[in-house]
C-alpha positions as a Python dict, from the first residue, in 0.01 Angstrom:
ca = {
    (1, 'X'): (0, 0, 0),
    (2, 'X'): (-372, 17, -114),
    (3, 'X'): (-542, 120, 185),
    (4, 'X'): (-562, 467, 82),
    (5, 'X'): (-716, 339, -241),
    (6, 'X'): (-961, 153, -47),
    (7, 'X'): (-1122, 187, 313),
    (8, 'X'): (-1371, -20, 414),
    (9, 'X'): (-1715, 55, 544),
    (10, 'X'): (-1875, -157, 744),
    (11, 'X'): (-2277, -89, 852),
    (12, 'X'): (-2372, -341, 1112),
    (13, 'X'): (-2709, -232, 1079),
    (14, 'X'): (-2731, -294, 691),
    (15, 'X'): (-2832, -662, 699),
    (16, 'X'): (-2594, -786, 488),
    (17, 'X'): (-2308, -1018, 657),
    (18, 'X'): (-1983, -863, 688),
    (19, 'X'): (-1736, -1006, 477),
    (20, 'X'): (-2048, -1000, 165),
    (21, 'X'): (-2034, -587, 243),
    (22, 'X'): (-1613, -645, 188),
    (23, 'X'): (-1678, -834, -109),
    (24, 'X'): (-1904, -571, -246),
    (25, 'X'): (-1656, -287, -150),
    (26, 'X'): (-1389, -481, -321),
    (27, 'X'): (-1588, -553, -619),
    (28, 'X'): (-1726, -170, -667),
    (29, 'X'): (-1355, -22, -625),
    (30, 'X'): (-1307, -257, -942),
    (31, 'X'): (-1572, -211, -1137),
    (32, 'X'): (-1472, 205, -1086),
    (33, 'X'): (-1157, 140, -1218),
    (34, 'X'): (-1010, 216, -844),
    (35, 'X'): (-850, -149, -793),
    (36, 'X'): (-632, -280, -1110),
    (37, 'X'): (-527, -632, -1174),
    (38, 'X'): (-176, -666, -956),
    (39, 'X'): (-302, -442, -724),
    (40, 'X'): (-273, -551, -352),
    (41, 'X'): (-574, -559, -82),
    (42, 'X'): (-509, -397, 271),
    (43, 'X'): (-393, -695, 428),
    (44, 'X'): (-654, -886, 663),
    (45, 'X'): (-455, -734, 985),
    (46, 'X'): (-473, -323, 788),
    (47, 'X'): (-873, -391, 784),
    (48, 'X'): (-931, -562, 1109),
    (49, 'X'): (-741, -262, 1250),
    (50, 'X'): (-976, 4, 1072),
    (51, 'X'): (-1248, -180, 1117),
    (52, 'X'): (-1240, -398, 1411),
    (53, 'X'): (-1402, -701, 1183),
    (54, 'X'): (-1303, -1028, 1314),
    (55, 'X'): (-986, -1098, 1069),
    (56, 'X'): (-1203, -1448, 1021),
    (57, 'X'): (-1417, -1292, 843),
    (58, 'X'): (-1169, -1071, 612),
    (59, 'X'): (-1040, -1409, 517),
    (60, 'X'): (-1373, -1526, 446),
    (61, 'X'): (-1437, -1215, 169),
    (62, 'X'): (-1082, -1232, 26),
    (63, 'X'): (-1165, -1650, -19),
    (64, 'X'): (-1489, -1513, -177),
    (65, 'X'): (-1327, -1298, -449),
    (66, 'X'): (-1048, -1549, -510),
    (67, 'X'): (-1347, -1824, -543),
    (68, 'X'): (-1504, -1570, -820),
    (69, 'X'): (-1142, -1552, -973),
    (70, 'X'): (-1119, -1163, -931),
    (71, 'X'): (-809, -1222, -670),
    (72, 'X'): (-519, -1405, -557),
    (73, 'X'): (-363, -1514, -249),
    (74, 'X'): (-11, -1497, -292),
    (75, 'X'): (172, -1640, 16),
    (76, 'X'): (349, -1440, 217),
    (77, 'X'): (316, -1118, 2),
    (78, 'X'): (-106, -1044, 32),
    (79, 'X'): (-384, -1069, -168),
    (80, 'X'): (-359, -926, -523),
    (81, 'X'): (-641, -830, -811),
    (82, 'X'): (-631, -1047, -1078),
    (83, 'X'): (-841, -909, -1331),
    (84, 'X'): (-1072, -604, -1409),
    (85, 'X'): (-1426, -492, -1408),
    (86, 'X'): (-1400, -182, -1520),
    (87, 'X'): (-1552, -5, -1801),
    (88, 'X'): (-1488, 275, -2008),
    (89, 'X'): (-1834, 380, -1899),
    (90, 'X'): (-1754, 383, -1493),
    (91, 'X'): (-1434, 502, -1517),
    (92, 'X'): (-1314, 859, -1407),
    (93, 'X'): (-1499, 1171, -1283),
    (94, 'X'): (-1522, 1280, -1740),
    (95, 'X'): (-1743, 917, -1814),
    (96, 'X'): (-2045, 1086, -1990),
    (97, 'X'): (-2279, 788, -1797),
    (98, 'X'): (-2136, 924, -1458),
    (99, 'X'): (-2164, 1312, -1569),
    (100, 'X'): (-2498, 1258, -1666),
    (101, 'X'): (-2588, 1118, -1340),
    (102, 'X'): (-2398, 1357, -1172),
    (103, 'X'): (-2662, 1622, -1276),
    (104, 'X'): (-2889, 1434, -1189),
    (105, 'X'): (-2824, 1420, -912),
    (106, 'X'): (-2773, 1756, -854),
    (107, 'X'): (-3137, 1783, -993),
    (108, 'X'): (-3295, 1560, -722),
    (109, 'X'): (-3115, 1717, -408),
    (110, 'X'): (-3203, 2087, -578),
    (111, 'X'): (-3582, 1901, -583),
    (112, 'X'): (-3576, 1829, -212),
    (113, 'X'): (-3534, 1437, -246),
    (114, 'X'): (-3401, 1258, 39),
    (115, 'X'): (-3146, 996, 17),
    (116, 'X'): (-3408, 750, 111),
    (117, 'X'): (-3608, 887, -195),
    (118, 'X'): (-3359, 865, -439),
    (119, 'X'): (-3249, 516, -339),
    (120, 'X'): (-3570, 412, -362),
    (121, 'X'): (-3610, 591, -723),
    (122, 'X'): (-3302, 434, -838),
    (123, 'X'): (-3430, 110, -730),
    (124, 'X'): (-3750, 82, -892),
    (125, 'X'): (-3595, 203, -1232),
    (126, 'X'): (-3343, 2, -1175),
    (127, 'X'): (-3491, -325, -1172),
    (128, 'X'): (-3787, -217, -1517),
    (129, 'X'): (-3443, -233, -1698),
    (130, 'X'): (-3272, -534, -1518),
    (131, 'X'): (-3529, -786, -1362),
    (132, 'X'): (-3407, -975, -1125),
    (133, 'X'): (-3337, -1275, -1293),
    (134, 'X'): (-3097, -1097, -1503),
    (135, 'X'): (-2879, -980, -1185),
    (136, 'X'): (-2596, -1204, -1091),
}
């Protein structure tokens, strides 16, 4: 069972719609190399009962990903991965692009940067190297 691979986190202050922040959860656990093609999801029932999300709306994600063609609905058995989005750059704790931001980092809390600050850093550096139009 994959819910101790992943938990959802839902911020109902974020303003982004609920099952969009599951579809981004699901979709980042991938791309980490945490969720594997023939991997199950928490069933709709596992997350509505750690997150107390209407199960409507954990449909409503899963329908997203299978839309995209990252998942399958497999009836009576759950919702399984279907392919990857992994990379040999954003997988494991040793990738030299996650070690280098890593220290990093560790460089901008030693600095006294606030969350806020580095999001907002990472941002803005972020989009000089991938305007907007680029981003899917």
């Amino acid at each position: 069972m994959l819910t101790d691979v992943i938990e959802f986190r839902i911020d109902r202050r974020s303003g982004v719609s609920t099952y969009m922040q599951i579809v981004q959860q699901v979709k980042q656990a991938m791309r980490l190399g945490l969720l594997h093609p023939g991997d199950r999801l928490p069933s709709a029932r596992e997350v509505v009962e750690a997150t107390a999300v209407n199960p409507n709306t954990v449909l409503k994600a899963y329908r997203e990903l299978e839309r995209e063609g990252l998942v399958e609905a497999r009836r009576g058995l759950g919702t399984f991965v279907t392919k990857s989005l992994s990379s040999e750059a954003t997988i494991g704790d040793d990738a030299p692009l996650r070690q280098e931001l890593t220290g990093w980092m560790g460089r901008a809390q030693q600095g006294g940067l606030l969350v806020e600050d580095v999001d907002a850093l990472y941002s803005a550096v972020r989009d000089e190297h991938y305007p907007a139009e680029e981003r899917a």
